[in-house]
C-alpha positions in Angstrom: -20.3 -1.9 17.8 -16.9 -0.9 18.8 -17.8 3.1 17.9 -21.4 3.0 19.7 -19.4 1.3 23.0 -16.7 3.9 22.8 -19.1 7.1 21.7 -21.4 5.5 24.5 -18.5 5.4 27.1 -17.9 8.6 26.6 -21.5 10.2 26.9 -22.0 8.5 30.0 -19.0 9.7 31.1 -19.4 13.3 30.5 -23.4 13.1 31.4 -22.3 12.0 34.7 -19.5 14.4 35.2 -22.2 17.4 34.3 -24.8 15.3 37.0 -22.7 15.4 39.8 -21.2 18.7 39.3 -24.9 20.0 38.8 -25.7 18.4 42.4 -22.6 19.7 44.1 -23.5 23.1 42.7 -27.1 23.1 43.6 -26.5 22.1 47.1 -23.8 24.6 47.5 -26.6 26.8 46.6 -28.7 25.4 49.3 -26.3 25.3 51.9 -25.8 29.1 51.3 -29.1 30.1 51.6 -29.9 28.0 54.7 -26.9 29.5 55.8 -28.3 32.9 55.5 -31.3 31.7 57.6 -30.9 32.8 60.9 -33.7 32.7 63.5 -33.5 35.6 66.1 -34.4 35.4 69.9 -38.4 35.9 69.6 -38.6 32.9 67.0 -36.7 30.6 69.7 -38.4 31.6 72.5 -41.4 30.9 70.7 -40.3 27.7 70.0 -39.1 26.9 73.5 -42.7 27.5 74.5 -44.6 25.4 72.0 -42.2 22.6 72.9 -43.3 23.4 76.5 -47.0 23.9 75.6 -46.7 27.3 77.1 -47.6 29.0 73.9 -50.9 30.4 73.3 -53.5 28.2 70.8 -54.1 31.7 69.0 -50.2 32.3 68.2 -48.4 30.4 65.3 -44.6 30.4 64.1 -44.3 30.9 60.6 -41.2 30.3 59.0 -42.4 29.5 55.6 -40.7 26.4 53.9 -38.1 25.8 56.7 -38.4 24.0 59.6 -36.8 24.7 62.9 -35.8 23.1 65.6 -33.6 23.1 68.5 -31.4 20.6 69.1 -29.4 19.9 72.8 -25.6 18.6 73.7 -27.6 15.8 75.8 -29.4 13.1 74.4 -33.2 14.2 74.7 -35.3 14.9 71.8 -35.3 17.7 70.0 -37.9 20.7 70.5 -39.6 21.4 66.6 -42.1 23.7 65.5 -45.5 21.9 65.8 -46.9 22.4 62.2 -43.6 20.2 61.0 -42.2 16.5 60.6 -39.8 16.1 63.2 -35.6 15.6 61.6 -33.3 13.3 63.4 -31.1 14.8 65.3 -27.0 13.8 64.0 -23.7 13.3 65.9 -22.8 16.4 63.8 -25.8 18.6 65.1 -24.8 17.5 69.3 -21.4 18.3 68.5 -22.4 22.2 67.6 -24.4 22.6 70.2 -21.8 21.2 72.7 -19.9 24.5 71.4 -17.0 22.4 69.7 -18.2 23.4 66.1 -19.7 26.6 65.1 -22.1 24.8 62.4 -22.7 21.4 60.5 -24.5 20.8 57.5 -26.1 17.3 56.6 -28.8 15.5 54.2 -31.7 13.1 56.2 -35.2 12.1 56.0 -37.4 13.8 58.1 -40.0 11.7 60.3 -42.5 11.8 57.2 -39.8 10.6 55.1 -38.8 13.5 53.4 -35.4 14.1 52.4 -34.2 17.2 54.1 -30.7 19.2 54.4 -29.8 20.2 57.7 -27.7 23.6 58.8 -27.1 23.6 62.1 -25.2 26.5 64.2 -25.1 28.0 67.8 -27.7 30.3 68.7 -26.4 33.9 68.9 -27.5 34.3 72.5 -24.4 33.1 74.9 -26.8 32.4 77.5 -28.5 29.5 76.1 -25.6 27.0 76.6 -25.8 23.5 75.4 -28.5 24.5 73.0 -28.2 24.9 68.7 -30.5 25.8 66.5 -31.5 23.5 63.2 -32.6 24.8 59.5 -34.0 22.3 57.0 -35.5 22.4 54.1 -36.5 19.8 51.8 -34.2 18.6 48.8 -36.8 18.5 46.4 -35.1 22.0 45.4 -32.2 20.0 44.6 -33.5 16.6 43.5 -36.6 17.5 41.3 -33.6 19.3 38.6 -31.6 16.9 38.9 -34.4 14.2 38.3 -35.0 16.3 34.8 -31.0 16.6 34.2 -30.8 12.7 34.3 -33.6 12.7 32.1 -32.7 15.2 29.2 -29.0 13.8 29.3 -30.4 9.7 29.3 -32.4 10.7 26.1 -29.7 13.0 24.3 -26.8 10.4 25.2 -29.5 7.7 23.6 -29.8 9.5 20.5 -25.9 10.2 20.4 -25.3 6.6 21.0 -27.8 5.2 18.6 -26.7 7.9 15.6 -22.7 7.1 16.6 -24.0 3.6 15.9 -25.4 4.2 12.6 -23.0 6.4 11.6 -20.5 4.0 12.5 -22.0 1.1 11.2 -22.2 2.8 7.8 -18.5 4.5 8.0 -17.1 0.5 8.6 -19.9 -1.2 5.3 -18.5 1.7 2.8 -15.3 1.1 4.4 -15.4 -2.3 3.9 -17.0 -2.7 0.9 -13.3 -2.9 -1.0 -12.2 -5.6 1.4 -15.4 -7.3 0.7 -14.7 -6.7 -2.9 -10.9 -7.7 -2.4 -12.3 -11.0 -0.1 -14.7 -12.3 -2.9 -11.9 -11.8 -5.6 -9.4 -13.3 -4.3 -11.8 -16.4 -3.1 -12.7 -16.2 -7.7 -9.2 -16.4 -7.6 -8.5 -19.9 -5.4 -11.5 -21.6 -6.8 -11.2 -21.0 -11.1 -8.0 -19.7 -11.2 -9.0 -17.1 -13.4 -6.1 -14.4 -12.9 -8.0 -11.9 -15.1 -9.9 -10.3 -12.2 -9.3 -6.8 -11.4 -10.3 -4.8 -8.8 -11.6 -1.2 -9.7 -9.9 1.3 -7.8 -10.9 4.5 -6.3 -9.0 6.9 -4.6 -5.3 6.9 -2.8 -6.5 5.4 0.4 -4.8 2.1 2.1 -7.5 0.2 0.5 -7.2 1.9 -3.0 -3.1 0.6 -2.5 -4.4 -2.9 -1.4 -6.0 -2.9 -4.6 -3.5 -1.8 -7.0 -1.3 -4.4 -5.3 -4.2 -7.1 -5.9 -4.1 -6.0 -9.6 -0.3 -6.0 -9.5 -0.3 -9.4 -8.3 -2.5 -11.2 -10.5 -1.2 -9.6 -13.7 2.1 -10.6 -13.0 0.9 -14.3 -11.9 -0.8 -13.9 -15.2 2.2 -13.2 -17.4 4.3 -15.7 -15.3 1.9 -18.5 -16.2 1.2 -17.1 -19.9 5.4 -17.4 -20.0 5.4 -20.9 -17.7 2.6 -22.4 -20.5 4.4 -20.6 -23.5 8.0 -22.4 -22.3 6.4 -25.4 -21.8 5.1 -25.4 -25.6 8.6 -23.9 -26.9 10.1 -26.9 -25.0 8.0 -29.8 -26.2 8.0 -28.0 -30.1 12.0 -27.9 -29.6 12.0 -31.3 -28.2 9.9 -33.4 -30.5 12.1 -32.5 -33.6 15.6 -34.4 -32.3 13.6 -37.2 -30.5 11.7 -37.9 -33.8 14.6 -38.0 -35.6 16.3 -40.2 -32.5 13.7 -42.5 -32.5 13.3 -42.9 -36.1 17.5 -43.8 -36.0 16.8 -46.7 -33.4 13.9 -47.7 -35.0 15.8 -48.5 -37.8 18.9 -50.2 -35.8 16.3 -52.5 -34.1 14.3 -53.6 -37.0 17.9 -54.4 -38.4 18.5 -56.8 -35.4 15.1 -58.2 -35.4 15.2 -59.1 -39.1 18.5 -60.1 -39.5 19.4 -57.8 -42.5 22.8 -55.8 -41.8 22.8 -52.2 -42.6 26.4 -51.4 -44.9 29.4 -50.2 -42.2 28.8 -46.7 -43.8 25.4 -46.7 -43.4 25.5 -48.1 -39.8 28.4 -45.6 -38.9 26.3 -42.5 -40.4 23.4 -43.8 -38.5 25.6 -43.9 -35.0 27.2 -40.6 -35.7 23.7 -39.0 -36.1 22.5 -40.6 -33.0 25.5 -39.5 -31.5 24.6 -36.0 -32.5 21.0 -35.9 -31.5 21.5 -37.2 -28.2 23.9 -34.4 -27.8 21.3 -32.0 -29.1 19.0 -33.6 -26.7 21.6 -33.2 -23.6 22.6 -29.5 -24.5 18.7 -28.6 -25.0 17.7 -30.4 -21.6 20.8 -28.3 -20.1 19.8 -24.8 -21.2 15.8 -25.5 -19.5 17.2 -26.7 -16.8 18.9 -23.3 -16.7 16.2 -21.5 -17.0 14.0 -23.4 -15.0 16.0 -23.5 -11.8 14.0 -21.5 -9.0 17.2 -19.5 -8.1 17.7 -18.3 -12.2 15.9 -14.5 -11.7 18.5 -14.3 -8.7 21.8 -14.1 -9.8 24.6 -16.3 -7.7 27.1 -14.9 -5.1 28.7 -12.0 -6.8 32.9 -11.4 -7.3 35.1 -9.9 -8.7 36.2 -11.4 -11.8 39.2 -10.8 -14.4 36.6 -10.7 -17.3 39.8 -11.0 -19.9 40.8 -14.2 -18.5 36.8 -15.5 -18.5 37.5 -14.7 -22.2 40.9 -15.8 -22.8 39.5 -19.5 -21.5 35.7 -19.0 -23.4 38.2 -18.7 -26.4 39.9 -21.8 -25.9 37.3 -23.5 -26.1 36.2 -22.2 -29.6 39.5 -22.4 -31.0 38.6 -26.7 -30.2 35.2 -25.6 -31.7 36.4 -24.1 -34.9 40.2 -25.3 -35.5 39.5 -24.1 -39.1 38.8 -20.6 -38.5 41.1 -17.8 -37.3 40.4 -16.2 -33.8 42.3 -12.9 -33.3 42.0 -12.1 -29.5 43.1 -8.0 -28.3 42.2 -8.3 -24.3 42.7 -5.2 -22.1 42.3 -6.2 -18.5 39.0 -5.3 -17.3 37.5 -6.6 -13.7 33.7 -6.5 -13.2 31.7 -8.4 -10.5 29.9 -10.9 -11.2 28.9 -14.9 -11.0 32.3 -16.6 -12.3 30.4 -19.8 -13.7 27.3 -17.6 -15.3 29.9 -15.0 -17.0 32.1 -17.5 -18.6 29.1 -19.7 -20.3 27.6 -16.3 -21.3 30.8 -15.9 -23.1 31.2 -19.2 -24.5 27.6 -18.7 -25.9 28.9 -15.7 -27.6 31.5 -17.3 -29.1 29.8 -20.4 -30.1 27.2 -18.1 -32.2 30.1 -16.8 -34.0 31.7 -20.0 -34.6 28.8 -22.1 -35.9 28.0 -19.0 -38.1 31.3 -18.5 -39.8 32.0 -20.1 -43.1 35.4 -22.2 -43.2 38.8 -20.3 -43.3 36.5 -17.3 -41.9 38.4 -15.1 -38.9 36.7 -14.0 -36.0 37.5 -10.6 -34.0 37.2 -10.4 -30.4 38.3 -7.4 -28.6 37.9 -6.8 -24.7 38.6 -2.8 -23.9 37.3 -0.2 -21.4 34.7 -3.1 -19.9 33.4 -3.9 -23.8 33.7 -7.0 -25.1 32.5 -7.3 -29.0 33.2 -10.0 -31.0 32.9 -9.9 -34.9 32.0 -12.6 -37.2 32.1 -13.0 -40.8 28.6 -15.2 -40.9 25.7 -14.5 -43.6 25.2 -11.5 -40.8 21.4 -11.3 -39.3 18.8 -9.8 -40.8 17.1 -6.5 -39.4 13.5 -7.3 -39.0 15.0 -10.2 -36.9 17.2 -8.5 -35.0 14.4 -7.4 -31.9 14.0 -11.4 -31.9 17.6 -12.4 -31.0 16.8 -12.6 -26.9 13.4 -14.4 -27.0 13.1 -17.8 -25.6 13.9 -20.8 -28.2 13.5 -18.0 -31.3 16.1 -19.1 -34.1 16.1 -18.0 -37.5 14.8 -19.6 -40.4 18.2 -19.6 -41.6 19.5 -21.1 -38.9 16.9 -24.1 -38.0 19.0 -27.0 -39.7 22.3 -26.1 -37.4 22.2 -27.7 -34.3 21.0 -25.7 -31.2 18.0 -24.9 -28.8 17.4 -21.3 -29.3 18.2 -20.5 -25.8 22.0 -19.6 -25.3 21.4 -15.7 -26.1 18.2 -15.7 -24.2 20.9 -17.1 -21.2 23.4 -14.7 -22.1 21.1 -12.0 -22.1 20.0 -12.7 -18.4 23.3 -13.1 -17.2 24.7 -9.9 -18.5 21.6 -8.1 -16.7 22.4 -9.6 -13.3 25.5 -8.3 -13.7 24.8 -4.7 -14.4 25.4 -4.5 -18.1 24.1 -4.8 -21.5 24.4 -7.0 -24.8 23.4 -6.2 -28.3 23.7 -7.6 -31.9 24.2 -5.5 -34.6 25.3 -5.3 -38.1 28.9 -5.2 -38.9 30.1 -1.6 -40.1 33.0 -2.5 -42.2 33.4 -4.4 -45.2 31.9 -8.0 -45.6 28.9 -9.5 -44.0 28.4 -10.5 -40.5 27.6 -9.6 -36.8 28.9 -7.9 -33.8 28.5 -8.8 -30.6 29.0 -6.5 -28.1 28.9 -7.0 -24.2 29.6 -3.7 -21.8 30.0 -4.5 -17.9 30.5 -2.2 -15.2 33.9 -2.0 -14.1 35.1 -2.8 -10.7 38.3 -2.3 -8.3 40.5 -4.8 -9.0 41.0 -7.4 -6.2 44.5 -7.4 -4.2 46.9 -9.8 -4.9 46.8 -13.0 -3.2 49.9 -13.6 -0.5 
């Protein structure tokens, strides 16, 4: 509708542009030749006299399709040829022959109602004061092409209007057609929830973009619900082991109490410290999803700059109280990077935890911070290589390792938080002598901050 109103403002527009300037142009045309119409002295005279009834019955005044008359300064009527309609006489046609104008051209109907154009001028003889002379001809000259114009361009702008319709009617369905497409997908979308639908693409159009951005959009809500419904199950598997084994503990405490027979002290203690354990299982496990389940944890936290060797000179503190009965060797160059404080320093921790709960008693631990890398060396039973890809993923442990205590999340943690921060984190074999790991952490480096006042 909008194209046919526009095409259609347009063809009537230029139609009547072309119309008028067609009339104007015509009735220059006819101005000109009535112009060139000039009745000499005998024609007048003859005139005068039939208006006077002095001319004879057998003589006639032919002046083919114009009609002449003469026309006086004064108000009586004026004097026209008897075989034509009289044409009433105009201020304009008075005021030439008053001898203030030299000529006047006008458009009227004539007595018979025909429309007529008027040229009037002064009669070339000076002695007939007060008197002008009046050539008309009918319009039909003018009119009747015009008539036929308005027709030809009322039917040509019809068909113009009616195929700028169609054509635009067509132009905004095939246009459409993805929208509709895009429309009744994402209504599939908001009534199953099936984010499976894709949109077939064509071309490189803003609709063919629209698309791919459709597509985009539902395969990643896809994967984020396949991961959302994935952590969910890792969770519950993770959860149910500890809170089996926690409720089997209390279980047993309570039937105790209900029946009166006293588990042994060392029984009873065992029992405690194994509770104790689990519900500290539980707490650390609960802690790590609520980690990764905060809505801020893809964003990483306002950014500083950090001393990264004293992030690690505390992180080892705290494993030394870990593991009093292994040896930690620490070699920290200063290296400042910039990241989140809190998120760095349990990243680290993490790190050192793995190596701690890993290494066998009396066991010494290597952990070297230079030129922005941080590794630290175990002497563990070392990881094998087909797990090695495995080490990042969300709750993955090793068979090995599913009797220690742990949730499978802390490298998964450490990995993000190393990523926010620009840098990268990998576990490999050690290269020298003796089994185990190294862990090796490399973060940008940044200009160190100035010293406080």
């Amino acid at each position: 509708m909008l194209v046919a109103t526009a095409v259609a403002v347009a063809v009537a527009a230029v139609a009547l542009a072309c119309w008028v300037t067609t009339r104007e142009r015509l009735t220059e045309q006819l101005d000109t030749t009535l112009s060139q119409v000039k009745p000499n002295d005998d024609a007048i005279r003859l005139l005068t006299a039939s208006c006077t009834n002095q001319l004879p019955g057998d003589v006639q005044i032919v002046t083919g399709p114009y009609t002449i008359q003469l026309v006086t300064a004064v108000g009586t009527e004026p004097c026209t040829q008897p075989d034509k309609s009289a044409i009433p006489v105009q201020p304009s046609d008075r005021v030439v022959a008053a001898g203030v104008r030299k000529s006047a051209t006008h458009t009227t109907d004539a007595a018979n109602g025909t429309a007529m154009r008027v040229y009037t001028t002064t009669i070339p003889n000076q002695e007939r004061r007060g008197v002008a002379v009046s050539v008309a001809i009918p319009m039909d000259q003018v009119t009747d092409p015009l008539n036929q114009l308005a027709l030809v361009l009322l039917i040509v702008s019809g068909i113009g209007v009616v195929g700028a319709g169609a054509a635009g009617l067509w132009v905004a369905r095939s246009g459409l057609r993805p929208v509709d497409e895009l429309t009744e997908a994402v209504e599939h979308v908001a009534r199953t929830e099936d984010l499976t639908v894709r949109i077939p693409v064509e071309g490189e159009d803003e609709i063919a973009r629209l698309s791919r951005s459709f597509n985009s959009m539902t395969a990643s809500l896809a994967t984020s619900r396949d991961l959302q419904a994935q952590l969910i199950a890792d969770a519950g598997h993770e959860l149910r082991t500890p809170l089996t084994s926690l409720r089997t503990n209390v279980e047993l405490l309570a039937r105790s109490e209900e029946t009166g027979r006293a588990i042994p002290p060392d029984d009873r203690k065992a029992l405690m410290t194994s509770v104790k354990a689990q519900m500290t299982e539980l707490a650390s496990l609960i802690g790590d999803l609520q980690e990764l389940a905060r809505p801020d944890a893809a964003q990483p936290g306002p950014l500083q700059v950090v001393a990264l060797h004293d992030i690690t000179r505390t992180a080892l503190q705290r494993a030394r109280l870990r593991g009093p009965e292994l040896t930690i060797t620490a070699e920290l160059a200063p290296w400042y990077v910039r990241a989140e404080p809190a998120a760095l320093e349990r990243a680290v921790v993490n790190v050192l935890d793995n190596a701690v709960k890993f290494s066998p008693p009396g066991a010494t631990i290597d952990v070297i911070l230079h030129r922005g890398e941080l590794t630290v060396r175990d002497r563990g039973p070392g990881i094998p290589a087909d797990e090695l890809p495995h080490v990042f993923e969300r709750f993955w442990r090793s068979p090995s390792a599913r009797q220690l205590p742990g949730s499978g999340l802390g490298l998964s943690i450490v990995a993000r938080t190393v990523q926010q921060a620009g840098g990268t984190i990998t576990l490999t074999p050690a290269a020298d002598d003796g089994p185990g790991t190294v862990a090796s952490i490399r973060l940008p480096g940044a200009p160190q901050p100035p010293p406080e006042l």
